[in-house]
C-alpha positions as CSV (number, residue, x, y, z in Angstrom):
1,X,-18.9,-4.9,14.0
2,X,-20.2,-6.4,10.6
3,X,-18.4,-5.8,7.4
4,X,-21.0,-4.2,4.9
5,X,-18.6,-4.5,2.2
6,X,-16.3,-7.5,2.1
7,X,-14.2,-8.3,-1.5
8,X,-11.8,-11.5,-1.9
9,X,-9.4,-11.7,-4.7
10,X,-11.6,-9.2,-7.2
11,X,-10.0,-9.2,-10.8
12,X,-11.6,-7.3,-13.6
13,X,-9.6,-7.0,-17.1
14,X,-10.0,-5.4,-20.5
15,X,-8.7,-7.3,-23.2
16,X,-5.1,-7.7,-22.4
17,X,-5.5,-5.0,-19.7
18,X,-6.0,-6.3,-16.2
19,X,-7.4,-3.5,-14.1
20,X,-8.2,-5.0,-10.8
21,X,-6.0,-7.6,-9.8
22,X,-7.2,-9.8,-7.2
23,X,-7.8,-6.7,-4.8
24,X,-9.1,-7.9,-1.3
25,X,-11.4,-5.4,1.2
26,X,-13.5,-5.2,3.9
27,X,-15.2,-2.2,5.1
28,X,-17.4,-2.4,7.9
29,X,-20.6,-1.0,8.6
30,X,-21.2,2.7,9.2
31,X,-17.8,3.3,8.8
32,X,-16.0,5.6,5.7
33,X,-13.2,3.7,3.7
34,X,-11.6,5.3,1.5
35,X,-10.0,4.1,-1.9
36,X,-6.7,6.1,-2.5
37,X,-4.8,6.1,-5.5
38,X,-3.9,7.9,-9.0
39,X,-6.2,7.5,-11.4
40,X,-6.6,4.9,-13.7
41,X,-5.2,2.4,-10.4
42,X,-8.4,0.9,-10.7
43,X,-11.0,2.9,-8.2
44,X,-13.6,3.4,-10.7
45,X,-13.7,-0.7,-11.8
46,X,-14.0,-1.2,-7.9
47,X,-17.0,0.8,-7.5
48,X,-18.9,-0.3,-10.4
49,X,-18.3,-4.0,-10.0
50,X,-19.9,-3.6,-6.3
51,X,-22.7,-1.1,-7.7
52,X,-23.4,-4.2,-10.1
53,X,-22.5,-2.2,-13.4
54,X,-19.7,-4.4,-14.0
55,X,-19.5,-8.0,-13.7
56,X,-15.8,-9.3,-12.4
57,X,-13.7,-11.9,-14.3
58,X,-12.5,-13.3,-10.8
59,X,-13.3,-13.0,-7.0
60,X,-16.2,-12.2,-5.3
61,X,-17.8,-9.5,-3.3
62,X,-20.7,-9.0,-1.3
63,X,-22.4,-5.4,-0.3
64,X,-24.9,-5.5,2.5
65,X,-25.2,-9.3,2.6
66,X,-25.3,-9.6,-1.3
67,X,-23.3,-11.1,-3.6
68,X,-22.9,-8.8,-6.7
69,X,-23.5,-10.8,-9.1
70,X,-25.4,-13.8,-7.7
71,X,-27.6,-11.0,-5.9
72,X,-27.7,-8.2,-8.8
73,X,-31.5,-6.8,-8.8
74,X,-31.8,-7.4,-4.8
75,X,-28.5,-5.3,-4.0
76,X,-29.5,-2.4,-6.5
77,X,-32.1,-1.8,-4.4
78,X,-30.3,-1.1,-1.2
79,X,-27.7,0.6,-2.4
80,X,-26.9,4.0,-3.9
81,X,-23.9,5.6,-5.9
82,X,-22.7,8.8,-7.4
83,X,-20.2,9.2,-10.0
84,X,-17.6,11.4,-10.9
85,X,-20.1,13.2,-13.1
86,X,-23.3,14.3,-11.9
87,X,-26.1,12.5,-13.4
88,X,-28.8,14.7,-13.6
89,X,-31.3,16.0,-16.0
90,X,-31.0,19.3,-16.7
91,X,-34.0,20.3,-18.1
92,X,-36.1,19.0,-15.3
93,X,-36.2,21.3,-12.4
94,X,-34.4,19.8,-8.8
95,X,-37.4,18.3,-7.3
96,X,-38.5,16.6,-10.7
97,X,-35.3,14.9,-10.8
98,X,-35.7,13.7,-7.3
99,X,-39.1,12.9,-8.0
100,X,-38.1,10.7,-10.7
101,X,-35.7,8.5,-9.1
102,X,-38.2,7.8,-5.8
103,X,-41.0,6.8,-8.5
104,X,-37.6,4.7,-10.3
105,X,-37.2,3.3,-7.1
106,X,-41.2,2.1,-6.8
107,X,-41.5,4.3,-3.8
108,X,-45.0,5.9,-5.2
109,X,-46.1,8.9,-6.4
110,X,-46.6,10.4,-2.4
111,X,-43.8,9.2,-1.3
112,X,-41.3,10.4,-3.8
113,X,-42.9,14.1,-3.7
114,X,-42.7,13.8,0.0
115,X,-39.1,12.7,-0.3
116,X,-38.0,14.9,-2.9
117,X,-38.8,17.6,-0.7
118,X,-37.0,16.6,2.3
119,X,-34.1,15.7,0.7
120,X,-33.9,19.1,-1.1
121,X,-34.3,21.0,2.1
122,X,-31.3,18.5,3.8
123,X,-29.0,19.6,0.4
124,X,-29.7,23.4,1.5
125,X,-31.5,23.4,-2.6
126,X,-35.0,24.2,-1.8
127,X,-34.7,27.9,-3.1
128,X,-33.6,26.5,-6.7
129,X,-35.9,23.6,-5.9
130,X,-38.5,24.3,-8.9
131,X,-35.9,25.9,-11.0
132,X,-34.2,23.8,-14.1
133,X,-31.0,22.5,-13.1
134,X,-28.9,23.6,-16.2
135,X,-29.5,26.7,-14.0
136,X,-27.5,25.5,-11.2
137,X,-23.9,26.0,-10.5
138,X,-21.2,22.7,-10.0
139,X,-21.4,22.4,-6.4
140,X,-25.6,22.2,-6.6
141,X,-25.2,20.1,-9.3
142,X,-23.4,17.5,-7.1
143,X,-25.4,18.2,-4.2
144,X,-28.6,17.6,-6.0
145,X,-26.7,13.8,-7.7
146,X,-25.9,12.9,-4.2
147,X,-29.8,14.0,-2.8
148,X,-30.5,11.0,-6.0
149,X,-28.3,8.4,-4.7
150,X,-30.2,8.8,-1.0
151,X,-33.8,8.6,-2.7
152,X,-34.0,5.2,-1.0
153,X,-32.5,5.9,2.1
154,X,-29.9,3.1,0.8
155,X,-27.8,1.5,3.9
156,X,-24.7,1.1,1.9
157,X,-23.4,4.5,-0.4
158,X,-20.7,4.9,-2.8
159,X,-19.2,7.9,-3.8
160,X,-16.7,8.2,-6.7
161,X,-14.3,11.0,-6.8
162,X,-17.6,13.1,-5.2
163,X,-15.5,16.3,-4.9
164,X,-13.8,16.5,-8.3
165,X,-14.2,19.8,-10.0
166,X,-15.9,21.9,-6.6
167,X,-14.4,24.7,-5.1
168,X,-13.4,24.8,-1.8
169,X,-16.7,26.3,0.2
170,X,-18.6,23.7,-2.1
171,X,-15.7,20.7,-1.0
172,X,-16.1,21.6,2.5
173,X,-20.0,21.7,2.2
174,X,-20.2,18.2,0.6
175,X,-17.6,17.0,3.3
176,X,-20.5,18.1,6.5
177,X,-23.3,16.1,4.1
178,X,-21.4,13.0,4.3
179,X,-20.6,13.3,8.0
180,X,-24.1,13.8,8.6
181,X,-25.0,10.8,6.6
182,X,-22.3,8.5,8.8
183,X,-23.5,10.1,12.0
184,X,-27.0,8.1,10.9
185,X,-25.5,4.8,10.6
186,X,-24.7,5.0,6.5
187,X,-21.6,2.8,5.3
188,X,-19.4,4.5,2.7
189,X,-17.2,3.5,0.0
190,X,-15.6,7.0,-1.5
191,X,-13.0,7.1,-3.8
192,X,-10.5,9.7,-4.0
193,X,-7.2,11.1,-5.7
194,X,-7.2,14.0,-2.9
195,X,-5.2,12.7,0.3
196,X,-6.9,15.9,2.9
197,X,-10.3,14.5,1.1
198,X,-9.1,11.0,2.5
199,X,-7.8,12.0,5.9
200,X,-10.6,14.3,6.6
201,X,-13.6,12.0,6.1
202,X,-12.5,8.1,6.5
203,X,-11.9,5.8,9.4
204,X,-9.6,3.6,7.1
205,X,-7.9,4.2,4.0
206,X,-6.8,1.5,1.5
207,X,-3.9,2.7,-1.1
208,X,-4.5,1.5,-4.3
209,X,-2.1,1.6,-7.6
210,X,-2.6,-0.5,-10.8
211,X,-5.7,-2.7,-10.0
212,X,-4.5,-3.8,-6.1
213,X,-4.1,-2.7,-2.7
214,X,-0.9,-2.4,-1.5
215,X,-1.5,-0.4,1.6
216,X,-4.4,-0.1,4.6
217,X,-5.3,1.3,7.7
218,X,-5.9,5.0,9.3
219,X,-4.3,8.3,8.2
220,X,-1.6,7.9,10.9
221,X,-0.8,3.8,10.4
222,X,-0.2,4.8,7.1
223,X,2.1,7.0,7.7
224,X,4.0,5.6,10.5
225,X,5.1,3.4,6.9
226,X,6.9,5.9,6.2
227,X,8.4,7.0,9.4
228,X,10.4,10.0,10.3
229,X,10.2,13.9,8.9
230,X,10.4,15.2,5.9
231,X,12.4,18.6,4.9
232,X,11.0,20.9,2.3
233,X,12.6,23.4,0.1
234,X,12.4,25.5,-3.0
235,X,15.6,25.8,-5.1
236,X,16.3,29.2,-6.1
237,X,17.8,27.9,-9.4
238,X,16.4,24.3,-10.6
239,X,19.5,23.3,-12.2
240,X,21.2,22.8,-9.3
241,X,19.0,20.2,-8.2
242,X,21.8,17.4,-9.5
243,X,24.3,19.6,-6.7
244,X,21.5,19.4,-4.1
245,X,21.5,15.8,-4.7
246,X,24.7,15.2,-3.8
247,X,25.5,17.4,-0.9
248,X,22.3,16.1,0.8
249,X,22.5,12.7,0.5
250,X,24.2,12.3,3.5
251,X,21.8,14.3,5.3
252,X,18.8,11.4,3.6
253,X,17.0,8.5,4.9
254,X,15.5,7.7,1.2
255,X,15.2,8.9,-1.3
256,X,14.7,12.7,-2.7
257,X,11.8,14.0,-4.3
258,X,10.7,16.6,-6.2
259,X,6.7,17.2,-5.9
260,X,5.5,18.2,-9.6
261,X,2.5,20.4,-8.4
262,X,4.7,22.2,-6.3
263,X,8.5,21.8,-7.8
264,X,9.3,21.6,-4.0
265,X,12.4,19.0,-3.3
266,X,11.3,16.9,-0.4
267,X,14.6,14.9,1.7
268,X,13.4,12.3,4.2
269,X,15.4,12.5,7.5
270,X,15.0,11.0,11.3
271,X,17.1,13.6,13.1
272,X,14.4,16.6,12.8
273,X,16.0,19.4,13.5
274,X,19.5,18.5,13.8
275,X,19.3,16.9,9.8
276,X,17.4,20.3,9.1
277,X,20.7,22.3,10.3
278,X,23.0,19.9,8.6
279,X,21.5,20.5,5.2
280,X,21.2,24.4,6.1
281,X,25.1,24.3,6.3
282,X,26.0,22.1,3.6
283,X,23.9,23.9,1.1
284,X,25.3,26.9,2.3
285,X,28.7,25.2,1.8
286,X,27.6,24.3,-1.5
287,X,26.3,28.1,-2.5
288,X,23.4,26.6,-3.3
289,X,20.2,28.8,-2.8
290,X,17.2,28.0,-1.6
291,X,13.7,30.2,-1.5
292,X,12.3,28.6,2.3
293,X,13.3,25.8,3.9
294,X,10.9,23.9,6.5
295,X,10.8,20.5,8.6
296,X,7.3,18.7,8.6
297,X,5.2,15.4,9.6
298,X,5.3,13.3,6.6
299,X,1.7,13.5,4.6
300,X,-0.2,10.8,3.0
301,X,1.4,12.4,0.1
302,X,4.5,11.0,1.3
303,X,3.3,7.4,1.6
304,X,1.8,7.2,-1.9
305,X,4.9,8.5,-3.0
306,X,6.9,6.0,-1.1
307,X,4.9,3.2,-1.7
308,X,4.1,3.3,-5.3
309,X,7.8,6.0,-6.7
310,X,4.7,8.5,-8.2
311,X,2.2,10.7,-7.1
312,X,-1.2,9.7,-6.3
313,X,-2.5,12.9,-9.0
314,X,0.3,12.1,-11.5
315,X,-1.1,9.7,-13.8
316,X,-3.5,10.3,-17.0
317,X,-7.2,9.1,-16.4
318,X,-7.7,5.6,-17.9
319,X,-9.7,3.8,-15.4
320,X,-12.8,5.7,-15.7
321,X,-12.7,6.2,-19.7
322,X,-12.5,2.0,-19.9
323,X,-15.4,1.6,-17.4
324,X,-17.1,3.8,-20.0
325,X,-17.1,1.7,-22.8
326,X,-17.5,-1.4,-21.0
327,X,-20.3,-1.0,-19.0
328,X,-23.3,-3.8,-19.5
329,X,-26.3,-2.5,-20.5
330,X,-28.4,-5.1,-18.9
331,X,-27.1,-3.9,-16.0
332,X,-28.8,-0.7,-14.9
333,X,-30.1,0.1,-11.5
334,X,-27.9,1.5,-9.2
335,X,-27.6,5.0,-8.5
């Protein structure tokens, strides 16, 4: 199988800010890859280096054949991209704005009607199709960016953070788009912070944390990293957590956690359910409380944890807000 996407060594920096630092990639075609990591780790850079917004300080890449820079106005032309924020005008109505970006693309005015229209009816938005889209809710608002990024019937896509701010019926109705797009041969690039986002939708995942990968492969290579099980509990009273330190230490493989979205402590083990009864009885031992206890499959959660000592949602957004400011002009193009 080709490689639609193949980066070596890409390094990008902001002043005296490096934010990709020599990453290497290859994802090949009609496949889902998907970038993993906090934010600010660099996902954003990536994306808009191989969408040709960005030009690298080091490295190359090549999408579809092309080298981004070398091959800038050819590539924009067979690609297409949607950001983390829906770019869409909202005073034209949902079928003007689709309109627009076929006769963007050259495609003629027949051709972009007649494509408008399909696309609309594919994104389940021909009802609000003639309506202005500072009418429409998040979810159509996102449906209708990603109906702009396939104007062109582009072979390569790239998605960035696609689901961020959607409920879950709107999540889950983005997620059948894009497996209906890969069923017709499309290669993806997404980027995400969400690991069921990741496991759900890509044949390989590549963890990335401060501008390189330092982890790739499927859902389950990844986390045969991390090996063995993980117990979960909720203290009944946080301040013992130093106590419950202690008294399961013996009972760990690594070391203990505590998630910050969920204040669950998390103890890796490899004896399942004999190191789940030994911490029952030495917390019991200990008086120590808990609020539910459970043995579980470690998560991807667990192997960005592992690899990188945070969580992959823990970190403030600075990638993005950089790409912001430092976008070239001259650039233009993709969408």
């Amino acid at each position: 199988m080709a490689d639609a996407i193949v980066i070596e060594g890409l390094v990008k920096r902001y002043g005296d800010v490096t934010a990709l630092d020599g990453i290497d990639l290859t994802v090949p075609a009609g496949t889902v890859t998907a970038l993993l990591g906090p934010n600010g780790a660099g996902k954003t850079t990536t994306v808009r280096v191989l969408t040709t917004l960005l030009i690298p300080d080091g490295g190359t890449a090549r999408v579809d054949g092309l080298d981004v820079v070398a091959d800038a106005a050819q590539l924009r032309s067979r690609i297409g991209a949607s950001g983390q924020y829906a770019a869409v005008d909202e005073y034209l109505t949902g079928f003007e704005n689709l309109e627009m970006v076929g006769r963007l693309y050259h495609l003629g005015t027949k051709h972009s009607r007649a494509r408008a229209r399909e696309l609309l009816d594919q994104f389940d938005l021909t009802d609000a199709a003639d309506r202005p889209v500072k009418g429409y809710s998040g979810g159509m608002r996102r449906r209708l960016d990603l109906a702009g990024a396939l104007v062109a019937t582009p072979p390569v896509l790239f998605l960035d953070e696609p689901t961020t701010g959607l409920d879950p019926r709107a999540r889950i109705g983005l997620w059948k788009v894009i497996d209906d797009l890969v069923a017709q041969g499309t290669t993806l690039l997404l980027t995400t912070q969400y690991m069921d986002e990741a496991e759900r939708l890509a044949d390989r995942i590549a963890v990335i944390d401060r501008g390189t990968v330092i982890a790739r492969g499927t859902a389950d290579e990844l986390k045969n990293l991390v090996g063995g099980e993980r117990i979960e509990l909720g203290l009944v009273d946080d301040a013992r957590l130093a106590d419950l330190r202690v008294e399961l230490h013996p009972v760990a493989v690594g070391e203990i956690q505590v998630e910050s979205a969920t204040g669950k402590v998390v103890v890796p083990v490899d004896d399942g359910a004999d190191s789940l009864a030994a911490a029952l009885a030495r917390l019991s031992a200990a008086g120590i409380a808990v609020t539910d206890i459970a043995l579980r499959k470690p998560t991807l959660d667990d192997v960005f944890l592992s690899l990188t000592g945070h969580e992959a949602q823990a970190e403030e957004e600075g990638d993005d807000r950089r790409d912001r400011t430092a976008v070239d002009d001259t650039a233009g193009g993709a969408r």
